[in-house]
ROKOL-765014 format. One record per residue (C-alpha): x, y, z. Coordinates in steps of 0.05 Angstrom, whole numbers, padded with zeros to 5 digits, always signed. Layout:
BEGIN
XYZ
...
***
This chain:
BEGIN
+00000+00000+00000
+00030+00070-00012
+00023+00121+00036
+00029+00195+00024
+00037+00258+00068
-00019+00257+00109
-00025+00185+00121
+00042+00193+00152
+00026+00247+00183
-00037+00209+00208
+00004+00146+00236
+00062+00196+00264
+00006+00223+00307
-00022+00160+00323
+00036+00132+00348
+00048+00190+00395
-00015+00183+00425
-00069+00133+00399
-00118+00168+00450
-00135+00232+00409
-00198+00240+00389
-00220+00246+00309
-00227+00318+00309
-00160+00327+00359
-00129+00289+00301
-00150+00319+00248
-00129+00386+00276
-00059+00353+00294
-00045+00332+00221
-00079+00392+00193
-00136+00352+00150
-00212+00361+00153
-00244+00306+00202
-00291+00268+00148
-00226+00264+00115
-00178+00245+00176
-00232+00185+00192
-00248+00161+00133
-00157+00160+00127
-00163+00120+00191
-00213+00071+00173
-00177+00056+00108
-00107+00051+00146
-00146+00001+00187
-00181-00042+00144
-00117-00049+00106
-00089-00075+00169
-00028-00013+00164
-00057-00005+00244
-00067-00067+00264
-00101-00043+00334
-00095+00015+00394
-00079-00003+00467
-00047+00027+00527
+00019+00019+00538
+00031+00005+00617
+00085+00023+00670
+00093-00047+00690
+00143-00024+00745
+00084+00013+00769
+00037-00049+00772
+00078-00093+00809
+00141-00129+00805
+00165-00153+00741
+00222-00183+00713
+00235-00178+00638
+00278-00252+00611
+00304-00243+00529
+00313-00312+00514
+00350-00349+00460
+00320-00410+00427
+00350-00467+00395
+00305-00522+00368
+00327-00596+00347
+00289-00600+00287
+00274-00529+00244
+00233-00550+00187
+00176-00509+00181
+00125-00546+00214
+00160-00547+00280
+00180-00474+00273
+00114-00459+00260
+00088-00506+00317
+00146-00472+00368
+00106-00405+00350
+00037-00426+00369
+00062-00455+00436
+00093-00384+00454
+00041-00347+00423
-00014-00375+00473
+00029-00363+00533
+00016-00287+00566
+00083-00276+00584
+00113-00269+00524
+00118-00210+00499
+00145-00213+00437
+00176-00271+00392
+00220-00271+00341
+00241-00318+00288
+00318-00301+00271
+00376-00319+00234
+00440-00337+00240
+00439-00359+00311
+00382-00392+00354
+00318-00405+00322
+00270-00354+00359
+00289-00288+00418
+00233-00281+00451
+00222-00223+00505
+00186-00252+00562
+00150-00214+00636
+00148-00240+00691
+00130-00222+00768
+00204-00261+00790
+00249-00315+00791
+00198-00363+00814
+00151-00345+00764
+00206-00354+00708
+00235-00422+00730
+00153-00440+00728
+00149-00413+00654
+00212-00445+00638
+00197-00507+00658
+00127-00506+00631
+00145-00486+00559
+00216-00499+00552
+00232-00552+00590
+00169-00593+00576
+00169-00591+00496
+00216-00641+00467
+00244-00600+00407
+00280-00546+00454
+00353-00562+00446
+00374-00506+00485
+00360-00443+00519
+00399-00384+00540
+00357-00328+00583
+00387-00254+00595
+00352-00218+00656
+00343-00144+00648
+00379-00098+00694
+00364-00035+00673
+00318-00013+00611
+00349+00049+00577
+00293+00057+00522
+00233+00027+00505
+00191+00049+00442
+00130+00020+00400
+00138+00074+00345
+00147+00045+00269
+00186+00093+00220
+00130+00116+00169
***
């Protein structure tokens, strides 16, 4: 799909803050709001936005512990890559899953509430699912930057 100027402009503001309201938008990207909604809807049902949701503090929910962890499987056809990706996709804590290359088969960026609740997951998915040759976790320390926002 090709985008011009005020799509961009559209998903720029978006990005920022997914809260604003159609005419708020409209104003923001200087368009007329029958023409910033209808842009919208169209970016939508094309599936450019794919949905809008909060982004949380999770430091300010609770404690949390954030795991990036390499995974190697046994076999990689596509089937059980495929089939390693529906088992992760159903669990809550991961956040995020990546298939990638050279290197392990999958990093996926996992949250937690602790240790306990890792070793559990761990266990659970890793451990219990034959095709995991082997799995090496990094813990976060510190998180310097975090963003959600796509070049456009």
């Amino acid at each position: 799909m090709l985008l011009d100027d005020l799509d961009r402009r559209i998903l720029q503001a978006l990005q920022q803050d997914a809260s604003l309201t159609n005419n708020d938008l409209a104003a923001a990207v200087h368009a007329s709001p029958p023409t910033c909604l209808r842009r919208v809807k169209r970016l939508t049902e094309t599936g450019v936005i794919t949905r809008r949701v909060a982004i949380l503090a999770a430091e300010k929910i609770g404690p949390s512990l954030t795991a990036i962890v390499e995974i190697t499987l046994d076999h990689q056809g596509a089937e059980r890559l495929t089939e390693f990706e529906a088992l992760v996709a159903g669990e809550a804590a991961v956040l995020q899953c990546y298939r990638v290359s050279p290197g392990p088969d999958f990093v996926l960026v996992v949250q937690v509430a602790d240790m306990p609740a890792y070793h559990a997951f761990a266990h659970r998915v890793f451990a219990a699912h034959a095709n995991v040759r082997n799995v090496r976790t990094f813990f976060s320390v510190h998180r310097s930057k975090f963003e959600t926002r796509v070049a456009v």
